[in-house]
C-alpha positions in Angstrom: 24.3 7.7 -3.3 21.3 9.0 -5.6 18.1 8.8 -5.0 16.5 5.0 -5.6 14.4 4.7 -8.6 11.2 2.2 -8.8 11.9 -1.1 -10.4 11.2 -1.1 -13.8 8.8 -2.9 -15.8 6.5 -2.9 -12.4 2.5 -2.1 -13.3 1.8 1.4 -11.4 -1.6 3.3 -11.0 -1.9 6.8 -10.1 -3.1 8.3 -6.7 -5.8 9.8 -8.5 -7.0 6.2 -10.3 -6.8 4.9 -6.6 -8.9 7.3 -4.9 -11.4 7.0 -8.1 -11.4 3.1 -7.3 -12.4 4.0 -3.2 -15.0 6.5 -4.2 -16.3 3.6 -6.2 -16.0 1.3 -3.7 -14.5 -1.4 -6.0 -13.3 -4.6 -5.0 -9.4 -4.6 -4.1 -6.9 -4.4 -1.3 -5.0 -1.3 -1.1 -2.0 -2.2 1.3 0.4 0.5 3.0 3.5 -1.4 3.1 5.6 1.3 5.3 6.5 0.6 8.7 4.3 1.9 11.3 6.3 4.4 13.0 6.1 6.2 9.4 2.2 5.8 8.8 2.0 7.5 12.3 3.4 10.6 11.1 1.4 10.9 7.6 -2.1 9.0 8.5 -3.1 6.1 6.7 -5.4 6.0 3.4 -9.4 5.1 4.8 -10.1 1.8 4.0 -5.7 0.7 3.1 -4.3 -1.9 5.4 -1.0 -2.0 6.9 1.0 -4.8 6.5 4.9 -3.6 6.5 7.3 -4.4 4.0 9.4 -6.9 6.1 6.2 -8.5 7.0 4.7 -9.1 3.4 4.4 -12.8 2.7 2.2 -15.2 0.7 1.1 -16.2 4.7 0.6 -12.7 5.5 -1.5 -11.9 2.3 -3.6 -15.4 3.1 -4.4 -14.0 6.7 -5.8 -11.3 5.7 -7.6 -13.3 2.8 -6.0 -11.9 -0.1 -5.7 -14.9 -3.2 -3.4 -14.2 -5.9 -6.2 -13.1 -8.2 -7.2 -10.2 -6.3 -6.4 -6.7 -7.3 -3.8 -5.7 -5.2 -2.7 -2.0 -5.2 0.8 -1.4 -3.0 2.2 2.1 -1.3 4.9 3.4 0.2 6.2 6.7 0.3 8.0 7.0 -2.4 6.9 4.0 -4.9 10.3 2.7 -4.5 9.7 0.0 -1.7 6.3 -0.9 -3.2 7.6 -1.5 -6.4 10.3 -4.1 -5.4 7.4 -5.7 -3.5 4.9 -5.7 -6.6 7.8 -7.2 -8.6 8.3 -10.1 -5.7 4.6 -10.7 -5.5 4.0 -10.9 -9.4 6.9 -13.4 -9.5 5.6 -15.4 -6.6 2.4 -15.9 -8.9 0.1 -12.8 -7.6 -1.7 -12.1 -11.3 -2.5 -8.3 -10.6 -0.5 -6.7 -8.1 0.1 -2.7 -8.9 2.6 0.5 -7.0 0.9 3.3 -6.5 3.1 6.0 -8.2 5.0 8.0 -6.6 3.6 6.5 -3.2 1.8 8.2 -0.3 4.3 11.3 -1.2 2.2 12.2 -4.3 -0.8 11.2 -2.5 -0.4 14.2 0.1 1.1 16.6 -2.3 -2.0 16.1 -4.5 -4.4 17.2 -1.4 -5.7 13.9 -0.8 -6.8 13.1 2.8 -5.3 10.3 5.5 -6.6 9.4 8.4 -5.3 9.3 11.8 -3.0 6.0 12.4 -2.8 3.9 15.4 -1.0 1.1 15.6 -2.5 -0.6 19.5 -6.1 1.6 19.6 -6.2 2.1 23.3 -9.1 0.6 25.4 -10.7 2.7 28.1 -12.9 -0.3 29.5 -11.8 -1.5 32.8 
């Protein structure tokens, strides 16, 4: 089988608009939507949150306080995964919901930084 191709039709924004909207420190949620065990091996991007694909919901979104105006900017590592969750959250009634081209893949091979990922931060404290 070929490679898998983003969905079409799905509103993407570049790596580079993304790091322009964190240097800016605008108002929106970038969400990492790969599973853990990936984010481990490439870091995460400062200030994303990681909420994996199988666990995206209009629940999970409302925990973390997202409404379905906010900007929402989605990445995986390819833009293939965070594309068919942009469409699914556009047609559950999320107004601006955008896939980060070519995912966390570009974002590396442009230069662009991660930081370390941990998913259970260890305590020391007895």
């Amino acid at each position: 089988m070929g490679h898998s191709f983003p969905v079409s039709g799905v509103p993407e924004i570049s790596g580079e608009d993304v790091f322009q909207k964190l240097q800016n420190s605008e108002s929106f949620f970038l969400i990492d939507i790969r599973e853990p065990s990936e984010i481990e091996e490439t870091g995460i991007i400062s200030g994303a949150l990681c909420i994996p694909m199988s666990e995206i919901s209009e629940e999970s979104l409302k925990n973390k306080e997202i409404q379905k105006q906010d900007l929402i900017i989605l990445l995986c590592w390819s833009g293939y995964r965070s594309s068919v969750v942009c469409n699914a959250l556009i047609n559950a009634g999320y107004s601006s919901v955008k896939s980060v081209t070519g995912g966390m893949q570009a974002w590396l091979l442009s230069g662009k930084k991660t930081e370390l990922f941990q998913r259970n931060p260890v305590s020391f404290e007895n």
